[in-house]
ZAVEXZA-692065 format. One record per residue: x, y, z of N, C-alpha, C in turn; residue in one letter; residue number from 1. Coordinates in steps of 0.001 Angstrom, whole numbers, m for minus. Atoms other than C-alpha are relative to their C-alpha. Example, Ala and Ser with C-alpha at 12.3 -4.5 7.8 and 13.67 -1.06 7.14 Angstrom:
<sero><n_X>890</n_X><n_Y>m1190</n_Y><n_Z>0</n_Z><ca_X>12300</ca_X><ca_Y>m4500</ca_Y><ca_Z>7800</ca_Z><c_X>900</c_X><c_Y>1200</c_Y><c_Z>0</c_Z><rest>a</rest><nr>1</nr></sero>
<sero><n_X>m820</n_X><n_Y>m1190</n_Y><n_Z>m60</n_Z><ca_X>13670</ca_X><ca_Y>m1060</ca_Y><ca_Z>7140</ca_Z><c_X>m770</c_X><c_Y>1090</c_Y><c_Z>730</c_Z><rest>s</rest><nr>2</nr></sero>
This chain:
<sero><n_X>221</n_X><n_Y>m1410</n_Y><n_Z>m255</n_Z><ca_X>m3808</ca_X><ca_Y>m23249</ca_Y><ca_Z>m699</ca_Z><c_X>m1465</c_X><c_Y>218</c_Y><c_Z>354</c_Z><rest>x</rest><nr>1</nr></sero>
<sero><n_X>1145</n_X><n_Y>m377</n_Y><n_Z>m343</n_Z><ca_X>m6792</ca_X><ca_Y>m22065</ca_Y><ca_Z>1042</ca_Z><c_X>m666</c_X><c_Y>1453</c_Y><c_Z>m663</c_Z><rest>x</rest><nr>2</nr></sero>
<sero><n_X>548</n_X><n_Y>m1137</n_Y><n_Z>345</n_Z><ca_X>m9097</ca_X><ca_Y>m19255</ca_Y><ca_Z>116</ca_Z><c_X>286</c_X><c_Y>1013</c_Y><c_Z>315</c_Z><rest>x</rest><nr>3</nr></sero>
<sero><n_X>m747</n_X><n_Y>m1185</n_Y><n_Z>m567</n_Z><ca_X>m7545</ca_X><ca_Y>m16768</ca_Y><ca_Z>2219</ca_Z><c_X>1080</c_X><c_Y>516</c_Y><c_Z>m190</c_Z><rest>x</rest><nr>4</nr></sero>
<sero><n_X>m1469</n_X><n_Y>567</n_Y><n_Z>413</n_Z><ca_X>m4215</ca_X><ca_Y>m17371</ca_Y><ca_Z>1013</ca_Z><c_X>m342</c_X><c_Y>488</c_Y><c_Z>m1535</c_Z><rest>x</rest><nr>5</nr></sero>
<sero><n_X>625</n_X><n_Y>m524</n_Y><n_Z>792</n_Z><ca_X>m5610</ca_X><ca_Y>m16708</ca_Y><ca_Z>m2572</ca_Z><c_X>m297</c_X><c_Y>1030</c_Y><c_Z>27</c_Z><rest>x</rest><nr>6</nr></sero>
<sero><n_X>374</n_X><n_Y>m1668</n_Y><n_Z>263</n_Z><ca_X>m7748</ca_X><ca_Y>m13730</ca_Y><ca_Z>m2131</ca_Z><c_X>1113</c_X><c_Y>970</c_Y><c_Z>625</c_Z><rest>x</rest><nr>7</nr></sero>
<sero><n_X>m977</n_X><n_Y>m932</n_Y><n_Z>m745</n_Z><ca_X>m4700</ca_X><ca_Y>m11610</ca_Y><ca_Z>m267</ca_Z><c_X>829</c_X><c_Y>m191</c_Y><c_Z>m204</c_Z><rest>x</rest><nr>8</nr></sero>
<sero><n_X>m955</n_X><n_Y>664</n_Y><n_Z>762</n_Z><ca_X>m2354</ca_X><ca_Y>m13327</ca_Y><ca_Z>m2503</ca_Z><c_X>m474</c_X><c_Y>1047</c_Y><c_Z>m1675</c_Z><rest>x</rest><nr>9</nr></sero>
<sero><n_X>560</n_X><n_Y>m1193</n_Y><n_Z>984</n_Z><ca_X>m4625</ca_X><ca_Y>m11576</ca_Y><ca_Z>m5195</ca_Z><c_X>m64</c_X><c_Y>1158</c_Y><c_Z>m126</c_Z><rest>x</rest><nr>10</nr></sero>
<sero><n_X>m265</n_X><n_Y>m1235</n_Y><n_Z>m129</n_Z><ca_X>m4797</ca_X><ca_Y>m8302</ca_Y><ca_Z>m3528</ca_Z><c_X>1362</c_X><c_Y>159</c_Y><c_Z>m224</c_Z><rest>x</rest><nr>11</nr></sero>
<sero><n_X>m1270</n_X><n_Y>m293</n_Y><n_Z>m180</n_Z><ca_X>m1451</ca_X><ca_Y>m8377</ca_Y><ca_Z>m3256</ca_Z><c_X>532</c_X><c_Y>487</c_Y><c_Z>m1266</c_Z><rest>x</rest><nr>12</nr></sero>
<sero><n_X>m661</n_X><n_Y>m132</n_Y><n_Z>1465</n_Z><ca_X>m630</ca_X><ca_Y>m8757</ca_Y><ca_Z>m7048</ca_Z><c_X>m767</c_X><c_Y>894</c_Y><c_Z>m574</c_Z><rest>x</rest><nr>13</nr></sero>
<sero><n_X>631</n_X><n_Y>m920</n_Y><n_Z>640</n_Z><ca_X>m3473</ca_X><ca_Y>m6504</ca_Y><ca_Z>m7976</ca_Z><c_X>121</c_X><c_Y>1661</c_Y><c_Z>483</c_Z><rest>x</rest><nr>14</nr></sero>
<sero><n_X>m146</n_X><n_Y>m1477</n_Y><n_Z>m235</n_Z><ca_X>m2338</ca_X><ca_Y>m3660</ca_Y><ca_Z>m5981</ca_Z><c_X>1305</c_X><c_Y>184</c_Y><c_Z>m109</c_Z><rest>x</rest><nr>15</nr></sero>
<sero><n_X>m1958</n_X><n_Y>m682</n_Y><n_Z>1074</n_Z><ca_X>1477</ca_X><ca_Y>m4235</ca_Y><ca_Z>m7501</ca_Z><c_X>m114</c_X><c_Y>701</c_Y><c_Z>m1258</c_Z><rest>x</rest><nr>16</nr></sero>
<sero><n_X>330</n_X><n_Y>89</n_Y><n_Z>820</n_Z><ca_X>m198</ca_X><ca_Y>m3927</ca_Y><ca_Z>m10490</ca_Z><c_X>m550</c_X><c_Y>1609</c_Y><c_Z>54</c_Z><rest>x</rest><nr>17</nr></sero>
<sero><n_X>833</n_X><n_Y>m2139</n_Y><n_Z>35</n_Z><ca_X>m2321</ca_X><ca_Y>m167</ca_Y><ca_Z>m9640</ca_Z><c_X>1357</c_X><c_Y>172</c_Y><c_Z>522</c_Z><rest>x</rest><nr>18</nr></sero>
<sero><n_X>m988</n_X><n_Y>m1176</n_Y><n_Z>m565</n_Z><ca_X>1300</ca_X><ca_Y>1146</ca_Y><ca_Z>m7764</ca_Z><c_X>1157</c_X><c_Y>m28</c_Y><c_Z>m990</c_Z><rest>x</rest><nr>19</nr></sero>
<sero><n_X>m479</n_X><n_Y>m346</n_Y><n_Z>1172</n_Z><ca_X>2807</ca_X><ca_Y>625</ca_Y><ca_Z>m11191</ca_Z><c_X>m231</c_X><c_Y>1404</c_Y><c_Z>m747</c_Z><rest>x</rest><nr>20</nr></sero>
<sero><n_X>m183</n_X><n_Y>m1427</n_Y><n_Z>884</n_Z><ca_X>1531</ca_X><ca_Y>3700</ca_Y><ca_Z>m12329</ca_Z><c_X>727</c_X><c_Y>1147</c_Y><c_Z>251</c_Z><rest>x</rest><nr>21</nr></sero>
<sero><n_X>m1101</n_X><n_Y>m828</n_Y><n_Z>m712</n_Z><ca_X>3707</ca_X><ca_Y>5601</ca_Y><ca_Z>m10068</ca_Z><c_X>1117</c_X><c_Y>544</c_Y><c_Z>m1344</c_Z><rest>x</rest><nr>22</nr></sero>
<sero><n_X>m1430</n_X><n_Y>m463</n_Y><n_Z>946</n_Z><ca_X>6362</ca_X><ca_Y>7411</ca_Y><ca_Z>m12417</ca_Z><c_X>555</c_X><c_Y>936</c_Y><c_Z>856</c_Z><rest>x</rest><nr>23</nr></sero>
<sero><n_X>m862</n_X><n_Y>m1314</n_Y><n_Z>m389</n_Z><ca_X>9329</ca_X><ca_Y>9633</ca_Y><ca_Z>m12088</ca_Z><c_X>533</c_X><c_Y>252</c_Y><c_Z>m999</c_Z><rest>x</rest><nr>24</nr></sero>
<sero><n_X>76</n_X><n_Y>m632</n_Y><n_Z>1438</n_Z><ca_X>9764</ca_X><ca_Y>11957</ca_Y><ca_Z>m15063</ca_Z><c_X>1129</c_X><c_Y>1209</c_Y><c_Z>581</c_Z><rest>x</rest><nr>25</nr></sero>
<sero><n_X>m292</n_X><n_Y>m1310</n_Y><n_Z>m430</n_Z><ca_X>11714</ca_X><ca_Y>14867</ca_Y><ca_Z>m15202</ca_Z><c_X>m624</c_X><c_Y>1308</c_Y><c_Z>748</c_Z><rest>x</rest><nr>26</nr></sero>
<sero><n_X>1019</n_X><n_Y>m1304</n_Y><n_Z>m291</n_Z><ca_X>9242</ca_X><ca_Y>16953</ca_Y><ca_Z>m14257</ca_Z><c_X>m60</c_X><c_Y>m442</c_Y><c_Z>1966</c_Z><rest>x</rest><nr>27</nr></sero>
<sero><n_X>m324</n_X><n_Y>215</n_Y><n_Z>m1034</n_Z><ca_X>9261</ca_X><ca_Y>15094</ca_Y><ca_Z>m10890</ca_Z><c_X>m740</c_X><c_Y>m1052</c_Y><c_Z>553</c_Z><rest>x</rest><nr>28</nr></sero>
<sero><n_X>524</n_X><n_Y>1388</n_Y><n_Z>m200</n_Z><ca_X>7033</ca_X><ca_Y>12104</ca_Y><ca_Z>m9103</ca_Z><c_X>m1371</c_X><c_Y>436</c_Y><c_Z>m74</c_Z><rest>x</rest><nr>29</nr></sero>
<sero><n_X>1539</n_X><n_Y>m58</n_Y><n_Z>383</n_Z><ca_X>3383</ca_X><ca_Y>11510</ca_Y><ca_Z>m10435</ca_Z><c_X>m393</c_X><c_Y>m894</c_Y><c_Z>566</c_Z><rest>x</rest><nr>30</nr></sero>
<sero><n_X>1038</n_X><n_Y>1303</n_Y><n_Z>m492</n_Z><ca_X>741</ca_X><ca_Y>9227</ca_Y><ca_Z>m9052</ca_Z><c_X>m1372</c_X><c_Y>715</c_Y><c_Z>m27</c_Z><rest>x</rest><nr>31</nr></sero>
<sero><n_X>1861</n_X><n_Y>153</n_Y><n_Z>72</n_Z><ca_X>m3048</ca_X><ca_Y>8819</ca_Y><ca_Z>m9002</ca_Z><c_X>m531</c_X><c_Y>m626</c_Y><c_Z>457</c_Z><rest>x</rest><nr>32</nr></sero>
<sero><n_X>899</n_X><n_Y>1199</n_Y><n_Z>m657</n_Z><ca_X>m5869</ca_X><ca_Y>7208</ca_Y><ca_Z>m7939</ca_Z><c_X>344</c_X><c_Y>m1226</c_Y><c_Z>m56</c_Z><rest>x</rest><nr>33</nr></sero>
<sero><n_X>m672</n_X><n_Y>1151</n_Y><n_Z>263</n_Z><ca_X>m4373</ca_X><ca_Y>3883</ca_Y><ca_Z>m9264</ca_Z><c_X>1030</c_X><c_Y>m547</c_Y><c_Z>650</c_Z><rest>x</rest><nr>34</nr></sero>
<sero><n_X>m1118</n_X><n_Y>m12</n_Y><n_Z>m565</n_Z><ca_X>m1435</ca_X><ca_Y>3993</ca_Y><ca_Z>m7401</ca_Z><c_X>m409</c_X><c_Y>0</c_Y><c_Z>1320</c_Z><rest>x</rest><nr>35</nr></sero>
<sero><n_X>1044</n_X><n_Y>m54</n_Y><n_Z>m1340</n_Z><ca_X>m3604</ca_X><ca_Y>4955</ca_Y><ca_Z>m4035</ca_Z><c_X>113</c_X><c_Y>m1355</c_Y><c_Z>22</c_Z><rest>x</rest><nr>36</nr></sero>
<sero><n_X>405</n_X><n_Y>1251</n_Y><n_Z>m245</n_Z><ca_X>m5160</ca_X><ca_Y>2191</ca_Y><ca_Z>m4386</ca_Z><c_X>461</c_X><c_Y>m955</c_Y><c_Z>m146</c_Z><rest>x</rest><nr>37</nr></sero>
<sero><n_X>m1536</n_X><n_Y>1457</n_Y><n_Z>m141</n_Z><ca_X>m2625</ca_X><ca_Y>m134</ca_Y><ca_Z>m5110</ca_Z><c_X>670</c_X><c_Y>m69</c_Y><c_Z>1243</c_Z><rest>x</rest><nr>38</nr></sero>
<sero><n_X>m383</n_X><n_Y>m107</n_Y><n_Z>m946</n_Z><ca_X>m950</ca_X><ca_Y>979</ca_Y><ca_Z>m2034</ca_Z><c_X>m713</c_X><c_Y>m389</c_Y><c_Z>1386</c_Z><rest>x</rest><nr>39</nr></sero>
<sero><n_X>1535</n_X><n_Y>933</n_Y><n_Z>m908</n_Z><ca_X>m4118</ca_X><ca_Y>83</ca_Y><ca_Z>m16</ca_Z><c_X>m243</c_X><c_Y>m806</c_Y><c_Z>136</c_Z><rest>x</rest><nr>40</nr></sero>
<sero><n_X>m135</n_X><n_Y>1817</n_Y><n_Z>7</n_Z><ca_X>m4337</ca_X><ca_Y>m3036</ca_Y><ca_Z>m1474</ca_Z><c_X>722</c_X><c_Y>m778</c_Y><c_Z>364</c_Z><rest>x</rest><nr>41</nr></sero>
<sero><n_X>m723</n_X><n_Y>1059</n_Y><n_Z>m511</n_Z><ca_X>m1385</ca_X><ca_Y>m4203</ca_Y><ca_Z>m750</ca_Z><c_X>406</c_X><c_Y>m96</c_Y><c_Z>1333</c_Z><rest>x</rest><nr>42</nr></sero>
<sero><n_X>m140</n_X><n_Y>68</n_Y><n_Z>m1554</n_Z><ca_X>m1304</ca_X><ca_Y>m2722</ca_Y><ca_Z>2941</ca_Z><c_X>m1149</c_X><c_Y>m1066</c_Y><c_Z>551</c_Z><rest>x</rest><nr>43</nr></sero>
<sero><n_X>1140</n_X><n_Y>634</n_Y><n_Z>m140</n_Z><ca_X>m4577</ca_X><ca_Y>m4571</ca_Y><ca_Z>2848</ca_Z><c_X>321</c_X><c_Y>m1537</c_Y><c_Z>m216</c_Z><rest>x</rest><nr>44</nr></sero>
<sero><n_X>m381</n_X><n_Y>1446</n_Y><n_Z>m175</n_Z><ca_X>m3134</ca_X><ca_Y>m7627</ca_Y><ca_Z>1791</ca_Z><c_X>921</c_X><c_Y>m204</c_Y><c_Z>1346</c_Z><rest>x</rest><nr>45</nr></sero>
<sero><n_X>m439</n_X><n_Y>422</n_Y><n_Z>m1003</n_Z><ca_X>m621</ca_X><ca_Y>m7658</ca_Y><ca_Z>4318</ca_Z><c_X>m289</c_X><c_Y>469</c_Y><c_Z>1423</c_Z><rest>x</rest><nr>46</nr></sero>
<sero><n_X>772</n_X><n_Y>452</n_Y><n_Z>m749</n_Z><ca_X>m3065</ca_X><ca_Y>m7185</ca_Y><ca_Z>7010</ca_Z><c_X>m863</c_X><c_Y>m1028</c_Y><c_Z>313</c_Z><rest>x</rest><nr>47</nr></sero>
<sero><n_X>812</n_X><n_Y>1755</n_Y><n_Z>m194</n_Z><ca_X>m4970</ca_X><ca_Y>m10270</ca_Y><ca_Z>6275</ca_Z><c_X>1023</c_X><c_Y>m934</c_Y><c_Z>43</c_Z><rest>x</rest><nr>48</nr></sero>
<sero><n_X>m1194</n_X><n_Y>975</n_Y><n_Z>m789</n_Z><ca_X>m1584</ca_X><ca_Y>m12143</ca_Y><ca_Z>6384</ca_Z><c_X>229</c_X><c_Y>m288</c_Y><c_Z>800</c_Z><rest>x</rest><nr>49</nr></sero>
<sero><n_X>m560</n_X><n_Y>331</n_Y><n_Z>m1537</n_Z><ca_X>m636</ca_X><ca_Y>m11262</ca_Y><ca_Z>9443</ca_Z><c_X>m799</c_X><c_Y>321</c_Y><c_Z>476</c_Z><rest>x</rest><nr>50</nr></sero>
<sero><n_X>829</n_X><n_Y>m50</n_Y><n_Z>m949</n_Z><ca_X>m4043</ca_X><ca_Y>m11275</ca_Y><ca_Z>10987</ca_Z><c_X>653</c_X><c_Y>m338</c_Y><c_Z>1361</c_Z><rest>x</rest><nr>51</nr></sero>
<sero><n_X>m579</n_X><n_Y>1100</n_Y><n_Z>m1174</n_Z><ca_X>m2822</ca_X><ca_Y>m13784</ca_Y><ca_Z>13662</ca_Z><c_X>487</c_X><c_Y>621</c_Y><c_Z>698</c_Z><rest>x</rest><nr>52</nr></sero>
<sero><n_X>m1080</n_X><n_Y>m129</n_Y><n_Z>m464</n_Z><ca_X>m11</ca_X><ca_Y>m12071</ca_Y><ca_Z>14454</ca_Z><c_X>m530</c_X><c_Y>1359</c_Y><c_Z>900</c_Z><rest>x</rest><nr>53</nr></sero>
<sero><n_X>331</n_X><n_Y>m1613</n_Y><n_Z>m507</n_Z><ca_X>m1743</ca_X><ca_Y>m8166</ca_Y><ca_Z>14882</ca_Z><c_X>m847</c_X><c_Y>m642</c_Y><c_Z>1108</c_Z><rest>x</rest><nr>54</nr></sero>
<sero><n_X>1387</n_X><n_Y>89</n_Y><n_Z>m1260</n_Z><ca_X>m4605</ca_X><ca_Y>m10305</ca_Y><ca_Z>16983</ca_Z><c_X>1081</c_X><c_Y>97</c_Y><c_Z>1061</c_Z><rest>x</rest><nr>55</nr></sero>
<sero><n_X>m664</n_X><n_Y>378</n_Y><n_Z>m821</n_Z><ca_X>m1539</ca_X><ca_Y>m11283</ca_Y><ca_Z>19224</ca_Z><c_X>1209</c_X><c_Y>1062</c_Y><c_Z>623</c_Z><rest>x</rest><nr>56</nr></sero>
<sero><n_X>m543</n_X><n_Y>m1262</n_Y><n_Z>m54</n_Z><ca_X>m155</ca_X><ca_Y>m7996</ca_Y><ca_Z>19012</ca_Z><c_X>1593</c_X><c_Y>m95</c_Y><c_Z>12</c_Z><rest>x</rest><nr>57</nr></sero>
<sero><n_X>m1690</n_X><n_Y>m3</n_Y><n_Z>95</n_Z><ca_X>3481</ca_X><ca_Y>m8886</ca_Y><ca_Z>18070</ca_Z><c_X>771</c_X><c_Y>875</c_Y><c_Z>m400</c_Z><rest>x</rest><nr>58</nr></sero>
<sero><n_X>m868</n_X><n_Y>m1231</n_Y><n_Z>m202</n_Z><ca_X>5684</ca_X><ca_Y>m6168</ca_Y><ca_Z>18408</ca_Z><c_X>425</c_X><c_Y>501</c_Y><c_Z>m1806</c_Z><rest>x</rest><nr>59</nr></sero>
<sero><n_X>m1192</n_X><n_Y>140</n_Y><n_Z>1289</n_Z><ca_X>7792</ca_X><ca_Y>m6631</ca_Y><ca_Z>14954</ca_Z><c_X>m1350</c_X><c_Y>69</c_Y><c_Z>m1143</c_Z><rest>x</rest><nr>60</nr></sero>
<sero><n_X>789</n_X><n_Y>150</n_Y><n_Z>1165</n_Z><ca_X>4443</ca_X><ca_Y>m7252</ca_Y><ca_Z>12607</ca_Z><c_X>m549</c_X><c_Y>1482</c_Y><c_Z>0</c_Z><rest>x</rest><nr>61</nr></sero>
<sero><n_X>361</n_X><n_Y>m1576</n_Y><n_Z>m85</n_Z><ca_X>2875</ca_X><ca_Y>m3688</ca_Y><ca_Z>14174</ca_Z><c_X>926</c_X><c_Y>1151</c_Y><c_Z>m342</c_Z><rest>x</rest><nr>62</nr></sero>
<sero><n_X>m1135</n_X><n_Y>m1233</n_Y><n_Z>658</n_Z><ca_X>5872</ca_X><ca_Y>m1606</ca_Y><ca_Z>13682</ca_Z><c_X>343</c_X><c_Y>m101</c_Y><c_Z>m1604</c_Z><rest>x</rest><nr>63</nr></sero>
<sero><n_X>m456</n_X><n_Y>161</n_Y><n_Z>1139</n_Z><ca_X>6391</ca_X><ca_Y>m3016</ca_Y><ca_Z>10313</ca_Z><c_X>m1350</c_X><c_Y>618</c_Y><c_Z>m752</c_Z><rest>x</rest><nr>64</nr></sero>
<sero><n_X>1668</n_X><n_Y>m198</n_Y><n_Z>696</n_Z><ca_X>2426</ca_X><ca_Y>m2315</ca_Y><ca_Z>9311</ca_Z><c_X>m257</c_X><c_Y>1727</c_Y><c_Z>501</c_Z><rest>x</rest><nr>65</nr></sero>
<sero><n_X>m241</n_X><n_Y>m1894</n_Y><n_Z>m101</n_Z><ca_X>3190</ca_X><ca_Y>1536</ca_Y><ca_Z>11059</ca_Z><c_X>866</c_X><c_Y>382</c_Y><c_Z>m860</c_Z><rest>x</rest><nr>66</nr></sero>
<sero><n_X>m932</n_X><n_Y>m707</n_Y><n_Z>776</n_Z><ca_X>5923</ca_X><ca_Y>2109</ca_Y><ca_Z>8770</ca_Z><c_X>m933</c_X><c_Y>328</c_Y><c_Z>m1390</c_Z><rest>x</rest><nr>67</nr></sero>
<sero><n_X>1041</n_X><n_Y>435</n_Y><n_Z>1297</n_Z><ca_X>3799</ca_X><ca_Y>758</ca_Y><ca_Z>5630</ca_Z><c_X>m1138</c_X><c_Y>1151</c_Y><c_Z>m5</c_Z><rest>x</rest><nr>68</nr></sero>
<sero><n_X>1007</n_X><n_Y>m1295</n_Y><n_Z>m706</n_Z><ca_X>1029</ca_X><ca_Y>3282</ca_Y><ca_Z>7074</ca_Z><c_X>412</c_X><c_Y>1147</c_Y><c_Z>m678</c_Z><rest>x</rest><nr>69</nr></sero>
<sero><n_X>m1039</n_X><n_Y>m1352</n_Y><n_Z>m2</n_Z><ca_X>3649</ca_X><ca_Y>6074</ca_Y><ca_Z>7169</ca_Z><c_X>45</c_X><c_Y>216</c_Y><c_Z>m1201</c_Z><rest>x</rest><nr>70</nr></sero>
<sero><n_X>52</n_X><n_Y>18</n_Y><n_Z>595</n_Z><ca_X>4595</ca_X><ca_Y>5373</ca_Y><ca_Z>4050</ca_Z><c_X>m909</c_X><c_Y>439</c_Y><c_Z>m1104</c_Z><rest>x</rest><nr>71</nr></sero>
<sero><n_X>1499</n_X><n_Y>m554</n_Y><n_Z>980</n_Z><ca_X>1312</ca_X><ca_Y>5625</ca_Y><ca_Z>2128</ca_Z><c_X>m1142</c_X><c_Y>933</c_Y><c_Z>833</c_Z><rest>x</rest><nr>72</nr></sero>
<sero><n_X>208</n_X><n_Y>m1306</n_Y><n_Z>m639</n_Z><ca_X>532</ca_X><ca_Y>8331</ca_Y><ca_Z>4322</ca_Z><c_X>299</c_X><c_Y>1377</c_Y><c_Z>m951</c_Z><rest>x</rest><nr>73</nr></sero>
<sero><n_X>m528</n_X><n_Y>m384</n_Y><n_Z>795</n_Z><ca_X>3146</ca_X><ca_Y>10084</ca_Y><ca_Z>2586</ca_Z><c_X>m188</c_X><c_Y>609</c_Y><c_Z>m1038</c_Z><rest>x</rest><nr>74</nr></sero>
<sero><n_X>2</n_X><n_Y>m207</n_Y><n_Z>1459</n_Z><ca_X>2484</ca_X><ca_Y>9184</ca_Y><ca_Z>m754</ca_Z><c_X>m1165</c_X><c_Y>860</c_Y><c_Z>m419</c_Z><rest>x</rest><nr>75</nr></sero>
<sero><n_X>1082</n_X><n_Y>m640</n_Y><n_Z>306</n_Z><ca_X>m1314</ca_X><ca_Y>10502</ca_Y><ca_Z>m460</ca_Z><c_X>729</c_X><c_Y>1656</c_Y><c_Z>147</c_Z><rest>x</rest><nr>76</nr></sero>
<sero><n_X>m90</n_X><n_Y>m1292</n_Y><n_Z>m798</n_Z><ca_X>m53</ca_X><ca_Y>13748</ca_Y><ca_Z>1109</ca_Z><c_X>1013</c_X><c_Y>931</c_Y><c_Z>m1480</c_Z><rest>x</rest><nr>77</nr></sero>
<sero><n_X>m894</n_X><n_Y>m580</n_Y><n_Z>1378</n_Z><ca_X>2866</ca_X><ca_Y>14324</ca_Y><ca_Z>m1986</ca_Z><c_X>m806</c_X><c_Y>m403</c_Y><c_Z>m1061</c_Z><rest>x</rest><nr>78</nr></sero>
<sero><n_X>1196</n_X><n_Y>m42</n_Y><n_Z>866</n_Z><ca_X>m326</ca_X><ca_Y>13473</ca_Y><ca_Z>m4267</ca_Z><c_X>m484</c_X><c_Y>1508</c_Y><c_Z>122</c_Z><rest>x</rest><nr>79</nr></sero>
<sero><n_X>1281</n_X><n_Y>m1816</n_Y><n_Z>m752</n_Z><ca_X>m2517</ca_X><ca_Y>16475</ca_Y><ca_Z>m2677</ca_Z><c_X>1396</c_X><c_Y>1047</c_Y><c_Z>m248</c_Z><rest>x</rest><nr>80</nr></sero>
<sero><n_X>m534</n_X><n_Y>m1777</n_Y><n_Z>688</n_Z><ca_X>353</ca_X><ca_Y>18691</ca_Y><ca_Z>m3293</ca_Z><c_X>495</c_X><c_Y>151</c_Y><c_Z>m1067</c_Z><rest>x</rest><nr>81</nr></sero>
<sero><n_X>m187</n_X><n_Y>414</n_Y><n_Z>1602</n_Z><ca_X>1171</ca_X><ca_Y>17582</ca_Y><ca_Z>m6707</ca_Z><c_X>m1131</c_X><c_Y>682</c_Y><c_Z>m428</c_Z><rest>x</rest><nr>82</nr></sero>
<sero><n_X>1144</n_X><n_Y>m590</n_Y><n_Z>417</n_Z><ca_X>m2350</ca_X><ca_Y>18704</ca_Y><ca_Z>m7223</ca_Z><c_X>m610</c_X><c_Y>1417</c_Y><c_Z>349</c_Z><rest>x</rest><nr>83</nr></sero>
<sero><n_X>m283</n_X><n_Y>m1259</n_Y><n_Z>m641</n_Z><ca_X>m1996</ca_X><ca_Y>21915</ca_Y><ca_Z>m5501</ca_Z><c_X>381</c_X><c_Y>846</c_Y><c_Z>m447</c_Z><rest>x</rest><nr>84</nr></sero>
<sero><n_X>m1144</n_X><n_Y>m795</n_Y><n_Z>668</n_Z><ca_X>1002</ca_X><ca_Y>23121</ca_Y><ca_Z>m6890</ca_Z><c_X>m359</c_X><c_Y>m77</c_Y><c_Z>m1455</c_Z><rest>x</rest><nr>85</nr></sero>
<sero><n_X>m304</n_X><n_Y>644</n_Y><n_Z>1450</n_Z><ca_X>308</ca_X><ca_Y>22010</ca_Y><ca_Z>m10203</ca_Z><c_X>m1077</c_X><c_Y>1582</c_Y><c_Z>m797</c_Z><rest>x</rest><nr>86</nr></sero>
């Protein structure tokens, strides 16, 4: 295993680890900074994965890394109005 492989192997598990704090309660879905950033991390890890692939612009790795995007797009956006409404 190389170093690269490691550190983005690390992000990876350390930002499973912050999007654990995510709950769903009765009250309805919570998250926080912890969770952010977990979600970051691990879009972040799997951008250094598939460096290669985004340099080469392969169709299937970009649409999959726009969804991921979308996704924690999302989640910030139902954060901010969690904090809004609240």
């Amino acid at each position: 295993m190389n170093k690269k492989q490691l550190l983005f192997g690390g992000l990876f598990a350390l930002g499973l680890i912050f999007t654990a704090s995510y709950s769903i309660d009765n009250r309805g879905f919570h998250s926080g900074v912890f969770g952010i950033i977990g979600c970051v991390l691990m879009l972040a890890s799997y951008v250094g994965f598939n460096q290669e692939k985004l340099k080469a612009h392969d169709h299937h790795t970009r649409v999959i890394l726009g969804w991921l995007s979308g996704i924690l797009a999302f989640l910030v956006i139902l954060d901010i109005a969690e904090v809004l409404l609240a």
